[in-house]
MMTF fields as JSON, N, C-alpha, C and O atoms, coordinates in Angstrom:
{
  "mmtfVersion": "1.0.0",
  "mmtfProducer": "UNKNOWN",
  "numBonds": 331,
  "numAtoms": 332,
  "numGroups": 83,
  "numChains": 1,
  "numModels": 1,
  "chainsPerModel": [1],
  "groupsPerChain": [83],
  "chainIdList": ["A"],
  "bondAtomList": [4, 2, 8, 6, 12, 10, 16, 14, 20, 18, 24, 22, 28, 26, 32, 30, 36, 34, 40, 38, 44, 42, 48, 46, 52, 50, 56, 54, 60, 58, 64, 62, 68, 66, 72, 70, 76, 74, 80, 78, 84, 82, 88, 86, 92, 90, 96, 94, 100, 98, 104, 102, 108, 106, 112, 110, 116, 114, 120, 118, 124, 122, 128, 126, 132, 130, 136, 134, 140, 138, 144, 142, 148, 146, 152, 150, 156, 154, 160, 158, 164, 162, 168, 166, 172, 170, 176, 174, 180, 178, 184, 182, 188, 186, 192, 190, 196, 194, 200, 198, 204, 202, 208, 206, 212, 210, 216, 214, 220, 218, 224, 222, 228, 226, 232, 230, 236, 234, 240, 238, 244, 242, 248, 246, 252, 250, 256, 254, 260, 258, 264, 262, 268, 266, 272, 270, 276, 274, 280, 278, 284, 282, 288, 286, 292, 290, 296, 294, 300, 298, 304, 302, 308, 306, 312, 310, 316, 314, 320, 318, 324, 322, 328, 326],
  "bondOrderList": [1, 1, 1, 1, 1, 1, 1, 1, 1, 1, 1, 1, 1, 1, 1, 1, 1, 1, 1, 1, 1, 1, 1, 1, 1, 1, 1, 1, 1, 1, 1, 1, 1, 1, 1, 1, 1, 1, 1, 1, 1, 1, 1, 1, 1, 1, 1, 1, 1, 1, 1, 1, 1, 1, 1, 1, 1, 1, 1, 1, 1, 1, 1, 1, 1, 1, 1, 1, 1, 1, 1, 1, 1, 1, 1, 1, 1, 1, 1, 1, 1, 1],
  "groupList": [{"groupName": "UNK", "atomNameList": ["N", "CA", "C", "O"], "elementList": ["N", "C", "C", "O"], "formalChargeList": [0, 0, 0, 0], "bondAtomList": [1, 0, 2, 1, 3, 2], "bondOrderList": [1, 1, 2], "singleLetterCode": "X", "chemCompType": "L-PEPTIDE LINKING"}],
  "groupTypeList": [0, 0, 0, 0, 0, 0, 0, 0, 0, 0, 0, 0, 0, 0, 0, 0, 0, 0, 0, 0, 0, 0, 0, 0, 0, 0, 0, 0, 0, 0, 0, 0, 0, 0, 0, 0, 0, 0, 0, 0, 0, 0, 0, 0, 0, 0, 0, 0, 0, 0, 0, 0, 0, 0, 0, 0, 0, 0, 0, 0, 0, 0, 0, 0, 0, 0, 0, 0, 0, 0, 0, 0, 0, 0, 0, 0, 0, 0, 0, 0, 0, 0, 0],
  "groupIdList": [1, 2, 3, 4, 5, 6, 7, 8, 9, 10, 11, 12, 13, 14, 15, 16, 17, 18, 19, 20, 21, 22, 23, 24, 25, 26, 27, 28, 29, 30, 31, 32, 33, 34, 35, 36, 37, 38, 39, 40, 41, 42, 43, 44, 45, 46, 47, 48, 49, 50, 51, 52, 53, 54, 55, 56, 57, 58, 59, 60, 61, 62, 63, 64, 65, 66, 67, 68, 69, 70, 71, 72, 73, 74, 75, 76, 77, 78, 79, 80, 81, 82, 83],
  "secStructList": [7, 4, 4, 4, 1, 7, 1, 2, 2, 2, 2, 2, 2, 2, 2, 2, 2, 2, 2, 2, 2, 2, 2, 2, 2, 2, 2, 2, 2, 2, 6, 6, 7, 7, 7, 7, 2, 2, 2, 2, 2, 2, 2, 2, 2, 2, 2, 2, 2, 2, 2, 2, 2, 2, 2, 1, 1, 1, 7, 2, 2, 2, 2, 2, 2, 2, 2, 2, 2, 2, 2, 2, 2, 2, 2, 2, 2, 6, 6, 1, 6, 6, 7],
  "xCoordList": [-5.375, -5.025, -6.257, -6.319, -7.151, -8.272, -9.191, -10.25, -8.984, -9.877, -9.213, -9.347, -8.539, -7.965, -8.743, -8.222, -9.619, -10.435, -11.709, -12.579, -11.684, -13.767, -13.819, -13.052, -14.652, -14.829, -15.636, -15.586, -16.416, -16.875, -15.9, -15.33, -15.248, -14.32, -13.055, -12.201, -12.962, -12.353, -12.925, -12.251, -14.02, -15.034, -14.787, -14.56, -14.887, -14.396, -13.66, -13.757, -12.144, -11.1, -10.912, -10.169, -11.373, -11.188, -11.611, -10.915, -12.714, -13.626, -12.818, -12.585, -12.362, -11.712, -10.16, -9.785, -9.687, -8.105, -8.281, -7.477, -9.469, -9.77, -10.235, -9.833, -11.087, -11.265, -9.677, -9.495, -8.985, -7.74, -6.749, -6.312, -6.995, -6.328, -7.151, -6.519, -8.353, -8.978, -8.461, -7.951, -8.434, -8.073, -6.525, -6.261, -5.68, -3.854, -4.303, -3.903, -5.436, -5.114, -5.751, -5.08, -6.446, -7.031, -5.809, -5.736, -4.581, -3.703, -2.262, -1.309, -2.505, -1.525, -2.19, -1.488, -3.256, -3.562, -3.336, -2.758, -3.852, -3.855, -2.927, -3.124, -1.581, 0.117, 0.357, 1.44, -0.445, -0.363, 0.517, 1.398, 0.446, 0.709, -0.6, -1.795, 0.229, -0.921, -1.286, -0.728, -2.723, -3.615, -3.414, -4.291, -1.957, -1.511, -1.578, -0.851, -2.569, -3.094, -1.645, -1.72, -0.321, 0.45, 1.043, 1.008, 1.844, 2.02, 1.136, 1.459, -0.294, -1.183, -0.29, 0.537, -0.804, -0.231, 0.998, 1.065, 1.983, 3.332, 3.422, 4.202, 2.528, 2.758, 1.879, 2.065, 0.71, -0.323, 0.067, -0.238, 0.739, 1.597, 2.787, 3.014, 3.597, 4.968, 4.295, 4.95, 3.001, 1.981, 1.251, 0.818, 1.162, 0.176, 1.665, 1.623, 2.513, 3.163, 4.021, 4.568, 4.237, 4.32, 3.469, 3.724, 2.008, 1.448, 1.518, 1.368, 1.706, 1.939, 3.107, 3.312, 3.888, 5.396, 4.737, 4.533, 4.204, 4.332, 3.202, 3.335, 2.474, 1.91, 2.206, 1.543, 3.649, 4.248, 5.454, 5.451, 6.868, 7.706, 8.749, 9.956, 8.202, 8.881, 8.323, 7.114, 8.849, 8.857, 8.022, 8.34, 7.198, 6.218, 7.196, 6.794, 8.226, 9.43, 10.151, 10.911, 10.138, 10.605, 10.001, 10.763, 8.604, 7.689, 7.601, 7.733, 7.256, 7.678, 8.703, 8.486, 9.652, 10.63, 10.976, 11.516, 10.516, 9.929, 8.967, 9.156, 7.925, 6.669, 7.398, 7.124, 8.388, 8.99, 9.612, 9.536, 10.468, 11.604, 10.818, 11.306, 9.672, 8.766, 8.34, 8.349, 7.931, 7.652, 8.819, 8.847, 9.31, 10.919, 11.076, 11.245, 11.051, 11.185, 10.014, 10.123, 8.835, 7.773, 8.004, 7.85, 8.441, 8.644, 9.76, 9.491, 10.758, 11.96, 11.199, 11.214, 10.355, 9.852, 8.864, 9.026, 7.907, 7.135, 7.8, 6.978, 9.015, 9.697, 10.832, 11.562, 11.007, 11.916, 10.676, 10.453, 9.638, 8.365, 7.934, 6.827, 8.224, 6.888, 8.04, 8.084, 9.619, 10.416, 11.038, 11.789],
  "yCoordList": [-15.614, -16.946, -17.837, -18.876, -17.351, -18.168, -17.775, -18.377, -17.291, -16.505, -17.361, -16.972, -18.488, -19.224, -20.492, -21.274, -20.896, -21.687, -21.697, -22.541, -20.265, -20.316, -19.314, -18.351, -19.487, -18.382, -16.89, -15.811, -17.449, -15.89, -15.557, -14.717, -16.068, -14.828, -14.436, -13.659, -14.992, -14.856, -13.306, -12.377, -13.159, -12.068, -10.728, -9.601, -11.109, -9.982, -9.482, -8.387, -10.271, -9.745, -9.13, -8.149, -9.451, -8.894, -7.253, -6.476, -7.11, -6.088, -5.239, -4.076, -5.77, -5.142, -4.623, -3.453, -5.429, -4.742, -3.523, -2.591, -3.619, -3.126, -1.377, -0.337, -1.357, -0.152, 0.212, 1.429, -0.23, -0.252, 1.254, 2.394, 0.015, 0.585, 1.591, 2.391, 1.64, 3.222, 4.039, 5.087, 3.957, 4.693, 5.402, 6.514, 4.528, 4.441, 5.555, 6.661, 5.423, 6.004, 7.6, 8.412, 7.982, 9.144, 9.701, 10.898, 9.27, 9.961, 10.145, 10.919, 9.357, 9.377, 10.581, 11.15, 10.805, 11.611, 13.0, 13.98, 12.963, 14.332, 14.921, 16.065, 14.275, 14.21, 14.78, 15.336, 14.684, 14.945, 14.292, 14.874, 12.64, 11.603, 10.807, 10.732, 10.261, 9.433, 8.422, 8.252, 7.707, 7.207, 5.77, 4.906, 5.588, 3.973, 2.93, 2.836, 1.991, 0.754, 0.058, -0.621, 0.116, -0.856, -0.41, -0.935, 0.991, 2.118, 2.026, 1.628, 2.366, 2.01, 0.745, 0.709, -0.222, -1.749, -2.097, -2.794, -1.754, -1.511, -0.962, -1.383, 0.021, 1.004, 0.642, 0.874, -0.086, -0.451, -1.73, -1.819, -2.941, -4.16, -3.684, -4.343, -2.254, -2.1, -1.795, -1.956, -1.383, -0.661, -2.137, -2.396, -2.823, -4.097, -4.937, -5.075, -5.295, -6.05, -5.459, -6.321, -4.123, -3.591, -3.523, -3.245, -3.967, -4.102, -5.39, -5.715, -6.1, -8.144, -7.829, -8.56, -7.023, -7.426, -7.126, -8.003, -5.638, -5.323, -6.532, -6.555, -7.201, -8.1, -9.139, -9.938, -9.478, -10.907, -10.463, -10.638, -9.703, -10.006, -8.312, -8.277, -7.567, -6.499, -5.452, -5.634, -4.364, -3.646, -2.235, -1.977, -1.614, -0.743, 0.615, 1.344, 0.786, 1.237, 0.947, 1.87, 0.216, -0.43, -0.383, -0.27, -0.471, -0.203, 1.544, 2.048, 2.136, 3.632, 3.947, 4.43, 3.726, 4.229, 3.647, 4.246, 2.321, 1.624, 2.769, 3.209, 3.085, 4.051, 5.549, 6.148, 5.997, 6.647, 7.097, 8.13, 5.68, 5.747, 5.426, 5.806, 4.755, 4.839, 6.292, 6.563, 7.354, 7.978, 9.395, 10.573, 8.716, 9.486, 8.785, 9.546, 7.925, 7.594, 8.031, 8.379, 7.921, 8.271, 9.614, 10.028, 10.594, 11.292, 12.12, 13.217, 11.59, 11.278, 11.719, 12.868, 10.431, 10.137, 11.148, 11.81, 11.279, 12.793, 13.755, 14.661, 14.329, 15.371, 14.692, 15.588, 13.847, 13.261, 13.483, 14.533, 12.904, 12.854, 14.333, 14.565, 14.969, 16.56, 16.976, 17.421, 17.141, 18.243, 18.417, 19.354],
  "zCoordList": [3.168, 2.74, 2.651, 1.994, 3.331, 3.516, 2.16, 1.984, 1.713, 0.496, -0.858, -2.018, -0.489, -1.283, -1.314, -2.11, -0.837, -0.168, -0.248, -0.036, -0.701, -0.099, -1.128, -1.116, -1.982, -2.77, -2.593, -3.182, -1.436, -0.711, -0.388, -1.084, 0.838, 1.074, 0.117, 0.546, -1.18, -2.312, -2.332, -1.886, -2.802, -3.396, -2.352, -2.793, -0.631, 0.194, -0.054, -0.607, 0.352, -0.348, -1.471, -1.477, -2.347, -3.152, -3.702, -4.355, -3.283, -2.704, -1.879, -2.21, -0.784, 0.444, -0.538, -0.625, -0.974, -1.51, -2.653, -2.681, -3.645, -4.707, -3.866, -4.389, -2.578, -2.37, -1.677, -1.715, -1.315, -0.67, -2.451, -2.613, -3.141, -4.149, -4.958, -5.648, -4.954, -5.173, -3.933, -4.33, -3.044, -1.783, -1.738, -1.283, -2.283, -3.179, -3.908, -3.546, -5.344, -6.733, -6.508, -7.145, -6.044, -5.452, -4.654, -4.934, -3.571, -3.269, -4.272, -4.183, -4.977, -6.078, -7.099, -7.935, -6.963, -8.119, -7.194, -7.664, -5.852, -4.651, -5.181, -5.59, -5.331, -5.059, -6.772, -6.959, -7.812, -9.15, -9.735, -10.368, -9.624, -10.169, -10.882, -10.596, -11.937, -12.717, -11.432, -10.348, -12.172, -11.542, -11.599, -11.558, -11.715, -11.931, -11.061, -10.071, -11.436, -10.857, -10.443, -9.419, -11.079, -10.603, -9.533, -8.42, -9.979, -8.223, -7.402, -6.283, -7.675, -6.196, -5.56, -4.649, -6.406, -5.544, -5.103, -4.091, -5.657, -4.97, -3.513, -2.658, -3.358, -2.37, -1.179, 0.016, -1.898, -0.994, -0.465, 0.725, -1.016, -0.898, 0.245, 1.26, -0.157, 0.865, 2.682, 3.711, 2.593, 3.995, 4.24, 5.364, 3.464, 3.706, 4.439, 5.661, 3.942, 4.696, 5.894, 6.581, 6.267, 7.425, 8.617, 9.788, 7.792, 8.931, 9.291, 10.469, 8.515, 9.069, 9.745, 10.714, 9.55, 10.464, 11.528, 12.367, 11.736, 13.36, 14.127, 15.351, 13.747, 14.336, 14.493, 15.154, 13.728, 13.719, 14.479, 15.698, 13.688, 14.128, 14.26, 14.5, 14.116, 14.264, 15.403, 15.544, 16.299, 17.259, 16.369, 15.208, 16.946, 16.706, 16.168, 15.261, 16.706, 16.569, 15.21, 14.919, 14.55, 13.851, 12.413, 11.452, 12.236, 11.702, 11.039, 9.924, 12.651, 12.154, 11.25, 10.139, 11.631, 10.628, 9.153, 8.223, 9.203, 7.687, 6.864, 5.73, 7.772, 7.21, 6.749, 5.708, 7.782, 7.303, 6.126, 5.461, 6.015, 4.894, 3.409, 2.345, 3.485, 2.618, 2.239, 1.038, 3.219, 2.608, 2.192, 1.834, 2.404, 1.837, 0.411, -0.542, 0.259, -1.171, -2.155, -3.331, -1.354, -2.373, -2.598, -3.748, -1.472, -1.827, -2.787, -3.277, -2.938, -3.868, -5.091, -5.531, -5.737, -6.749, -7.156, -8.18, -6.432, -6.986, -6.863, -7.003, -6.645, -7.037, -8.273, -8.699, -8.668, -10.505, -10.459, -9.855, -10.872, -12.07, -11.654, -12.141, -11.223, -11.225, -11.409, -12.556, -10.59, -10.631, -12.222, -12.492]
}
């Protein structure tokens, strides 16, 4: 939020999310999915705000099984698109 404010740390962030989502598009490709910038961010956005919960308002417990069910769906999806 602060990167709203200051244009350096505009530039971190920005930096910081961009290797985030090369980091996404390289396991999306592992997985033999296209290399889609908007899936990275979806996916990297659903893990980015799981981690604000468990530090705000949700049980570590709670979290897990979010991470879970995430990757039950992702996994869903690369078996329609590959199967």
């Amino acid at each position: 939020m602060a990167s709203g404010r200051s244009e350096e740390m505009r530039r971190m962030a920005v930096a910081l999310y961009e290797s985030y989502l090369g980091i996404m598009l390289d396991t999306l490709e592992e997985y033999g999915l296209p290399r889609d910038k908007a899936t990275a961010r979806v996916i990297f956005a659903a893990l980015d705000g799981l981690v604000l919960q468990q530090v705000t308002v949700a049980s570590r417990e709670e979290i897990s099984a979010s991470i879970t069910k995430l990757g039950q769906l992702l996994k869903f999806q690369v078996s329609a698109l590959v199967g």
